[in-house]
C-alpha positions in Angstrom: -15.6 53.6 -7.9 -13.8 50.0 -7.9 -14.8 47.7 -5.3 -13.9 48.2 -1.2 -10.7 46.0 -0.7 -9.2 47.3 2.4 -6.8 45.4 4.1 -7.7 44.6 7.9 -11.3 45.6 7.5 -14.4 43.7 6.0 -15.7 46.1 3.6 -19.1 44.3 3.5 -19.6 44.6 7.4 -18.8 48.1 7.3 -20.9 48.5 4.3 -24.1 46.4 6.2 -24.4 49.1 8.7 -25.4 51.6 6.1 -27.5 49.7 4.5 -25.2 49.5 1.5 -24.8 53.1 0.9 -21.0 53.4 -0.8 -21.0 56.9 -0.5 -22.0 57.0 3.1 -19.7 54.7 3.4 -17.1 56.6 1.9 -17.6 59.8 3.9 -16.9 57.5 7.0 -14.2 56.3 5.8 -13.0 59.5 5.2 -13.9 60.7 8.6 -11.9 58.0 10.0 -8.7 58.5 8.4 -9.1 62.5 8.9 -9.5 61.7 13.0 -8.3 58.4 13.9 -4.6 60.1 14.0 -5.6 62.1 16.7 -6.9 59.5 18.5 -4.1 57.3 18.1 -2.0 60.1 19.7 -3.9 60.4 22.6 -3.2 56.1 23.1 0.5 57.0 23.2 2.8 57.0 26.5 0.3 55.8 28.9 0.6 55.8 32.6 -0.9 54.7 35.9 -2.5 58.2 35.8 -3.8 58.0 32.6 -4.9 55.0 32.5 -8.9 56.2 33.2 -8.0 58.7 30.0 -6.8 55.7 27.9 -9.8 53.8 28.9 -12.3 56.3 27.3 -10.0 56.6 24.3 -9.6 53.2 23.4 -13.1 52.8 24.0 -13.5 55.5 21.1 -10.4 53.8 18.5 -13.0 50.6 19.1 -16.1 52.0 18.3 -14.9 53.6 15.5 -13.1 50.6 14.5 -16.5 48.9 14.5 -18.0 50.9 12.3 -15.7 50.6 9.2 -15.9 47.2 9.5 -12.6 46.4 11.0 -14.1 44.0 13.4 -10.8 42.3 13.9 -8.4 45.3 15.5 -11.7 46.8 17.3 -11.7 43.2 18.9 -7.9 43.8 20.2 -8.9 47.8 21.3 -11.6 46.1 23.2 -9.3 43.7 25.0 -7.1 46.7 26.0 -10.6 49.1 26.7 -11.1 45.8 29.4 -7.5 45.8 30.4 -7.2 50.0 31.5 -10.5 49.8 32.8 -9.4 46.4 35.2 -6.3 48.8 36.0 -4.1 46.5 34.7 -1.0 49.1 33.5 1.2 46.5 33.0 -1.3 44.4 30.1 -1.9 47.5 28.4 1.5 48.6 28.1 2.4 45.3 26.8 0.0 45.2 24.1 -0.4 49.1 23.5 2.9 49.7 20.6 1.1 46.9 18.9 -2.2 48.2 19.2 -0.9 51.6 17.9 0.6 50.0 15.3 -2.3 48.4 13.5 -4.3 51.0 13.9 -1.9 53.5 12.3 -1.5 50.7 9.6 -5.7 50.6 9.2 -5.1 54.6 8.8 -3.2 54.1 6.2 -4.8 51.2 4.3 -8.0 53.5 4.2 -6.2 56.2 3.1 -4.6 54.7 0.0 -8.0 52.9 -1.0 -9.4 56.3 -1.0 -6.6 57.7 -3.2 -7.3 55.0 -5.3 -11.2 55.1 -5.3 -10.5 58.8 -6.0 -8.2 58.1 -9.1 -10.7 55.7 -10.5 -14.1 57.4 -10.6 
């Protein structure tokens, strides 16, 4: 299996927290590109009412995030995890296309080093 080069996420962070284990690793990876579209979903057309719900799922995209080792965009769902749970509608929508954005982008990126990593073995 070739090396993990995955934009927007630092392979050997996300690798630390399995103690170096590729193919746990991989299975996470995995995991996160089969649910994380859900998620994102669920981020979409946010309101005053559903600002709690976002809260809670934002929380999840982060943690998640976190433990692929893209430290950088679980950094930004954090921000808006801070933002829905100050109430603050009106930070979250600003921020939220961009947040759905990257993370459909991180979906993406894992997915085609997988189909890669796949190719290769």
């Amino acid at each position: 299996m070739s090396a993990v080069n995955i934009p927007g996420i630092n392979a050997e962070a996300g690798l630390d927290l399995y103690d170096g284990e590729l193919d746990i690793y991989v299975t996470i990876l995995q995991s996160f590109v089969k649910n994380t579209p859900g998620a994102i979903d669920k981020l979409r057309n946010v309101t005053a009412d559903s600002l709690h719900a976002y809260e809670i799922n934002v929380h999840g995209l982060k943690s998640v995030s976190a433990n692929i080792g893209a430290l950088a965009f679980s950094a930004k769902a954090k921000l808006l995890e801070q933002m829905a749970k100050e109430g603050d509608l009106i930070g979250v929508l600003a921020k939220n296309a961009e947040l759905i954005g990257e993370a459909q982008a991180l979906v993406d990126n894992v997915a085609a080093w997988l189909k890669t990593a796949d190719a290769g073995e």
